[in-house]
TORVO-877062 format. One record per residue (C-alpha): residue number from 0; residue in one letter; x, y, z. Coordinates in Angstrom, 1 decimal. Example, Ala and Ser with C-alpha at 12.3 -4.5 7.8 and 13.67 -1.06 7.14 Angstrom:
<tigus>
TIGU, 0, A, 12.3, -4.5, 7.8
TIGU, 1, S, 13.7, -1.1, 7.1
</tigus>
This chain:
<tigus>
TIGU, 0, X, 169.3, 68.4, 28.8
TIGU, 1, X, 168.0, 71.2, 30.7
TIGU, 2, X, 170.4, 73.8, 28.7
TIGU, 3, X, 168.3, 72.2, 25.3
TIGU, 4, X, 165.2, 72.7, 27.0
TIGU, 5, X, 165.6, 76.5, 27.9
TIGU, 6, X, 167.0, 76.9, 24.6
TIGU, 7, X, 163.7, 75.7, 23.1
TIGU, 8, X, 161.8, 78.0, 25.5
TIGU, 9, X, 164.0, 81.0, 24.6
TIGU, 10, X, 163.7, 80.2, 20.9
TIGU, 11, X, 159.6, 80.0, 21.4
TIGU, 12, X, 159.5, 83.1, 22.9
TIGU, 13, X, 161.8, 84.7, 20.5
TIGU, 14, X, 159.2, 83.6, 17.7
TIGU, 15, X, 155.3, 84.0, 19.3
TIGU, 16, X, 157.5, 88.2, 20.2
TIGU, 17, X, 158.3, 88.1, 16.1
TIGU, 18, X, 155.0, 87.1, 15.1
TIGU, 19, X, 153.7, 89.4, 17.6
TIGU, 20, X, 155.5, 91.9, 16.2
TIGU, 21, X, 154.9, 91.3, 12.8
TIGU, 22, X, 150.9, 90.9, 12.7
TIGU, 23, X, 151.3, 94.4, 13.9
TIGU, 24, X, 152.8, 95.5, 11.4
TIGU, 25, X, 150.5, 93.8, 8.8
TIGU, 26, X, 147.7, 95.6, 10.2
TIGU, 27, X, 149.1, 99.1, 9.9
TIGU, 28, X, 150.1, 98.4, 6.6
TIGU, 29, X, 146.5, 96.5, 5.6
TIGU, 30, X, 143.1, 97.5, 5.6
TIGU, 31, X, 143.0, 98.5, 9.5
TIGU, 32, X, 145.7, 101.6, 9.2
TIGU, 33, X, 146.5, 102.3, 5.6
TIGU, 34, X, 143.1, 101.5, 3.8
TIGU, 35, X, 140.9, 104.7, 6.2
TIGU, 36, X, 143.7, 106.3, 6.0
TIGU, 37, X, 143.9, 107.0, 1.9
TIGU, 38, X, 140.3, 107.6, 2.3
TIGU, 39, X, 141.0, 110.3, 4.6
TIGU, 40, X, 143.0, 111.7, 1.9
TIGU, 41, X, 141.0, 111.5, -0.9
TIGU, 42, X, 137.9, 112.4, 0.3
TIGU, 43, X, 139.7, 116.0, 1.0
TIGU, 44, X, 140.1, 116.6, -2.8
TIGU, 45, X, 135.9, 116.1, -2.5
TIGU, 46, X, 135.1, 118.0, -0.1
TIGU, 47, X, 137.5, 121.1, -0.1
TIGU, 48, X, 137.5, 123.0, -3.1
TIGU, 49, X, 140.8, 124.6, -1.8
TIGU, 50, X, 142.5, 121.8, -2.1
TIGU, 51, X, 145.1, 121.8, -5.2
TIGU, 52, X, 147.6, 118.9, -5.0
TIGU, 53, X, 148.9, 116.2, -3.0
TIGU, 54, X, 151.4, 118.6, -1.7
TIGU, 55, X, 149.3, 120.7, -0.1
TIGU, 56, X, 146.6, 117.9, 1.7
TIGU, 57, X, 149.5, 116.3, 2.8
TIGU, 58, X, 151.4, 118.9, 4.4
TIGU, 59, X, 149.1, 121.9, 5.1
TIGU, 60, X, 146.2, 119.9, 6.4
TIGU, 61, X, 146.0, 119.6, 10.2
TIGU, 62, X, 142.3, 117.3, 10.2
TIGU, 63, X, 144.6, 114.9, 8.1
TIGU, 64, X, 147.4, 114.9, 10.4
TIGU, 65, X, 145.2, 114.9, 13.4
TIGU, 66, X, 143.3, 111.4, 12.1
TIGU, 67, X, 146.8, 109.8, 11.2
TIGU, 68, X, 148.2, 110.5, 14.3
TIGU, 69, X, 144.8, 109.2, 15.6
TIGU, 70, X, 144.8, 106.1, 13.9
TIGU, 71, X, 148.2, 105.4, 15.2
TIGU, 72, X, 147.1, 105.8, 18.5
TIGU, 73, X, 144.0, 103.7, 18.6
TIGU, 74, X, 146.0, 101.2, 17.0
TIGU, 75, X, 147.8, 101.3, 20.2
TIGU, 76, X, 145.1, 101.7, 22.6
TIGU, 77, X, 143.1, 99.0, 21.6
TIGU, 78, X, 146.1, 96.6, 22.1
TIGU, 79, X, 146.6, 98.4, 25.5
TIGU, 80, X, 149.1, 99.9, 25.5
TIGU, 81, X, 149.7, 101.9, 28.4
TIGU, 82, X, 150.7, 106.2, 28.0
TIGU, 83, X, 152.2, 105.9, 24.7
TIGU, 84, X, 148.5, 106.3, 23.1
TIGU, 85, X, 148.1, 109.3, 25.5
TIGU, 86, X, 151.2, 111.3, 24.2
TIGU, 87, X, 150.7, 110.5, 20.7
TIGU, 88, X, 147.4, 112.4, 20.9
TIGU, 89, X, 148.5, 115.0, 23.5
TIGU, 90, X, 151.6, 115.7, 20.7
TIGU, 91, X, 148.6, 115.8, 18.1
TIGU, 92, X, 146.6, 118.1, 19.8
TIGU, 93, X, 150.0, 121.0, 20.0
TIGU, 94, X, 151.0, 120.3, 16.6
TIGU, 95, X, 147.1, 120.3, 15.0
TIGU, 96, X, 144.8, 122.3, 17.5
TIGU, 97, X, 142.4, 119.2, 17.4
TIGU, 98, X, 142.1, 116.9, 20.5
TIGU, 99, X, 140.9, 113.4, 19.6
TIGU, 100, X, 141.2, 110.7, 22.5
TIGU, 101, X, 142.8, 107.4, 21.3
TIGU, 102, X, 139.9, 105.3, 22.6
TIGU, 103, X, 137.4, 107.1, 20.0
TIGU, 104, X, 136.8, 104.9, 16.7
TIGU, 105, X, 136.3, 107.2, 13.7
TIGU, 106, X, 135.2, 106.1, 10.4
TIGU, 107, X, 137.2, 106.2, 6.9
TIGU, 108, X, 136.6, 108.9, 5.3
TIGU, 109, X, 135.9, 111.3, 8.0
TIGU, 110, X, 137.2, 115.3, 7.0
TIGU, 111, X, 137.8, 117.7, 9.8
TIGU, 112, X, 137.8, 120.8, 7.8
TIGU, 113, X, 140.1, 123.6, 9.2
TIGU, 114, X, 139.5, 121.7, 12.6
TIGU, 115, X, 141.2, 124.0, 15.1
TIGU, 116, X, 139.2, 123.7, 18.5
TIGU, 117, X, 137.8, 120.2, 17.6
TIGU, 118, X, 137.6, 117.8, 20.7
TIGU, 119, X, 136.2, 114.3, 20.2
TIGU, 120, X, 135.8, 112.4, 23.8
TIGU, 121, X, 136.6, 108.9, 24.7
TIGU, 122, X, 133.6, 106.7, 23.6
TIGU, 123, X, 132.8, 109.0, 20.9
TIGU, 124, X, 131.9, 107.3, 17.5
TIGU, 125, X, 132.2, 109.1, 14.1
TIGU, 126, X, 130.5, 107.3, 11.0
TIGU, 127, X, 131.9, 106.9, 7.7
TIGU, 128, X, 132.4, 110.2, 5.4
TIGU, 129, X, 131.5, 112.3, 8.1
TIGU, 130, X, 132.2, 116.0, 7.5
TIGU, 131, X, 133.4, 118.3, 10.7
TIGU, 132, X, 134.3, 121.5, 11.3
TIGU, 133, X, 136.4, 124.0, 13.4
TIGU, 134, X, 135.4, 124.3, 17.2
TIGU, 135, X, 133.1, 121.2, 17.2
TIGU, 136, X, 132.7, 118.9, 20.3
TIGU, 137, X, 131.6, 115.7, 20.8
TIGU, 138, X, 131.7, 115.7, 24.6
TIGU, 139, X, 130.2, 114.2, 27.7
TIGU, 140, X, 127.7, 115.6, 30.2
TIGU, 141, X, 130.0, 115.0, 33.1
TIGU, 142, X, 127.3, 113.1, 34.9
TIGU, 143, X, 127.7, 110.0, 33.0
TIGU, 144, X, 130.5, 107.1, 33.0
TIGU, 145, X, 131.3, 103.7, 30.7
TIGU, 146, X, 129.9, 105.3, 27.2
TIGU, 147, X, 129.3, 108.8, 27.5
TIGU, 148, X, 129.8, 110.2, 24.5
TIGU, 149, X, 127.7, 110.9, 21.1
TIGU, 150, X, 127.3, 108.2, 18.5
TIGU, 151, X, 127.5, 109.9, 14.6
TIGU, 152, X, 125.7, 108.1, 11.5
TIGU, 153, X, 127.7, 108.3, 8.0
TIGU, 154, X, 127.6, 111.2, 5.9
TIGU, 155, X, 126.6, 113.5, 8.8
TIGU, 156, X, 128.0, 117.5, 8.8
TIGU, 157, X, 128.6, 119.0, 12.1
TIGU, 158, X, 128.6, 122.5, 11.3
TIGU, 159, X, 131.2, 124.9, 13.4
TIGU, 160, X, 131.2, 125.1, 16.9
TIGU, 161, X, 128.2, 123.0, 17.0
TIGU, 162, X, 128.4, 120.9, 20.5
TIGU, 163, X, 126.7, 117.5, 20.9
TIGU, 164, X, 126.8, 116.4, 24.5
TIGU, 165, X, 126.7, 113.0, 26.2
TIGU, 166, X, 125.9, 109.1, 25.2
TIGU, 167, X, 123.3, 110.4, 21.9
TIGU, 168, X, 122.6, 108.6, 19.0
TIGU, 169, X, 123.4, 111.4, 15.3
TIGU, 170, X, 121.8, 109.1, 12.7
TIGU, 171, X, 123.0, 109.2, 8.9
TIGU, 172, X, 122.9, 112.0, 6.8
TIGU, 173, X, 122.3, 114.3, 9.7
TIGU, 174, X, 123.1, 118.0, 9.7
TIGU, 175, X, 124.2, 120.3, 12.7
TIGU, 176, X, 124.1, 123.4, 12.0
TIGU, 177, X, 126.6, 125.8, 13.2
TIGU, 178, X, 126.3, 127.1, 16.9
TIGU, 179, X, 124.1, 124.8, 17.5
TIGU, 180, X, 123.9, 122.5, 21.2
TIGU, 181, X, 122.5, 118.9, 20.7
TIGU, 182, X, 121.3, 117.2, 23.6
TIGU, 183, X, 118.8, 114.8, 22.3
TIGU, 184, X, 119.0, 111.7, 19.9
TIGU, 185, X, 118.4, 112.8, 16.4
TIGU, 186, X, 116.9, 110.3, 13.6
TIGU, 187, X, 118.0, 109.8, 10.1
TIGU, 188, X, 117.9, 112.5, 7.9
TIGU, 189, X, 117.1, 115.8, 9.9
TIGU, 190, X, 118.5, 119.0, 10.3
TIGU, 191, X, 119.0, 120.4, 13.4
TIGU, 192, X, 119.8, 123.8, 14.7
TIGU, 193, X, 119.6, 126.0, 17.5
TIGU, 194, X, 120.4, 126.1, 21.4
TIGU, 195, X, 119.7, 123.6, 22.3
TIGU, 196, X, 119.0, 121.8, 18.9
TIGU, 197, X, 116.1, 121.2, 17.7
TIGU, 198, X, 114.9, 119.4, 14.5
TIGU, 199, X, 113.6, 121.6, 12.0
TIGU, 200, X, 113.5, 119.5, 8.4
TIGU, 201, X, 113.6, 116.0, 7.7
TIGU, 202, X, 114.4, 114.5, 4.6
TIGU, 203, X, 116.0, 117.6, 3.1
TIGU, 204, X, 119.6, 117.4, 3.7
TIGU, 205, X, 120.0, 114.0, 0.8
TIGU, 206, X, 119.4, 117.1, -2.1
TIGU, 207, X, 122.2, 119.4, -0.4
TIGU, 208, X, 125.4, 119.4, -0.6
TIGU, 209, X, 127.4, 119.4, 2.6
TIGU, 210, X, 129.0, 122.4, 2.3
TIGU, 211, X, 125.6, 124.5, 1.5
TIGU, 212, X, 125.6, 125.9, 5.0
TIGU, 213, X, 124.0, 128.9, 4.0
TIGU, 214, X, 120.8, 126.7, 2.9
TIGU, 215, X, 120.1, 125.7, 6.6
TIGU, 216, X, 116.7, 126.5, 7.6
TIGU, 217, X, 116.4, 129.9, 10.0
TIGU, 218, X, 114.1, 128.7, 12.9
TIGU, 219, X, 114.2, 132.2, 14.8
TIGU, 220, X, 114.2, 134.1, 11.3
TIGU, 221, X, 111.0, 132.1, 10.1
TIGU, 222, X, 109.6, 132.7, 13.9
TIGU, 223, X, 110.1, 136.9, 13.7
TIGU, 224, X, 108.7, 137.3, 10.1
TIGU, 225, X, 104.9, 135.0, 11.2
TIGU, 226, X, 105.1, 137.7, 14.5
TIGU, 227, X, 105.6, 140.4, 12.5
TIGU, 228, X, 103.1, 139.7, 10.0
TIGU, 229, X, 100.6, 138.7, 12.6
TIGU, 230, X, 101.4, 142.3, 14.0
TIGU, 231, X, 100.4, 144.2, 11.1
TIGU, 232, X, 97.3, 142.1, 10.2
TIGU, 233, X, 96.4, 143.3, 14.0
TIGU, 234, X, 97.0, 146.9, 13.4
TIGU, 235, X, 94.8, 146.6, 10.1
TIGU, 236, X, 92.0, 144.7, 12.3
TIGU, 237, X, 92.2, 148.0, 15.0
TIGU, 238, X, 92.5, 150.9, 11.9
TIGU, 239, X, 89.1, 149.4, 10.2
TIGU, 240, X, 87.6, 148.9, 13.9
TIGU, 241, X, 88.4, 153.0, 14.7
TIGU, 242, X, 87.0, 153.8, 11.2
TIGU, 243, X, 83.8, 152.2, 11.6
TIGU, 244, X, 83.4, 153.8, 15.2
TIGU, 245, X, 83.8, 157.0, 13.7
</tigus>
């Protein structure tokens, strides 16, 4: 009797371990793995104009390897599992360049474009069709703990190198400009540039296109041409005064 009882046990086990086993593997092959994942892909072909074939996105594209590898491990993480997570993004950081903690949730559809340099913290959050370059970071402040890293809106470009620093919120259709440190919350629609970042358009960036860097707004440049023009109309002002005390 006891022998039939254990066997029942062993053969409940064996089945809640299979079923276990195999709603994992329906979500990497639904909606929560594969799905983002083939919008990572395609959004490449609208993004990059480099980019030929299928051949080449897959193979010779290290943000697309760098978000699969992600997605695996996230998938991991959030069941907790323990180090495995951790190595698959330590592995993904040497084979890619780009460092992405599992416990960040990024959007389908995000590009990293080149990518080399890119490190995304912990609690980071990347929205939907996102667009971000080499040597970004989406870091903490080291002064903070639980979430402590930015928030990004959909449709947002993070232009290279730019760093945005601790528990912010990047709405939609932002733009970072390249270079440039943001340490405050940024609303929808705004462009920001500078060190540290400041917002210098709103409602601009919905008629560009996100790879028309060279259409960012030049705070300093704008800045040196109003001094310099004030500096001649000054020079005029003192020539007419010295003629008319002559």
């Amino acid at each position: 009797m006891q022998q039939s009882l254990d066997s029942i046990s062993d053969r409940q086990t064996t089945k809640t371990q299979d079923s276990t086993r195999t709603s994992m593997l329906k979500n990497l092959l639904s909606g929560v793995f594969f799905e983002p994942l083939l919008s990572d892909f395609r959004i490449i072909f609208e993004r990059d104009p480099a980019a030929r074939n299928w051949l080449e996105v897959v193979f010779c594209y290290p943000g697309l390897h760098a978000l699969c590898l992600h997605r695996l491990a996230h998938c991991l993480d959030s069941r907790r599992v323990g180090f495995i997570p951790r190595l698959i993004s330590h592995f993904g950081r040497f084979l890619t360049g780009i460092e992405i903690h599992p416990g960040a949730e990024i959007g389908q559809g995000v590009f990293i474009d080149h990518g080399m340099g890119v490190v995304i913290g912990e609690t980071a959050i990347v929205g939907e069709y996102t667009l971000i370059y080499q040597g970004v970071t989406l870091g903490g402040t080291g002064k903070e703990t639980g979430k402590r890293h930015p928030t990004v809106g959909k449709n947002a470009v993070i232009g290279a190198g730019a760093k945005v620093l601790g528990n912010l919120q990047i709405g939609d259709r932002v733009r970072i400009g390249a270079g440039s440190i943001v340490l405050q919350n940024v609303p929808n629609d705004c462009t920001v540039v500078g060190v540290p970042g400041r917002i210098i358009s709103r409602n601009e960036s919905a008629s560009l296109s996100p790879l028309e860097h060279g259409k960012l707004p030049d705070v300093e440049a704008t800045v040196i041409r109003s001094l310099l023009l004030r500096i001649e109309q000054l020079e005029k002002q003192l020539q007419t005064l010295g003629v008319k005390s002559h």
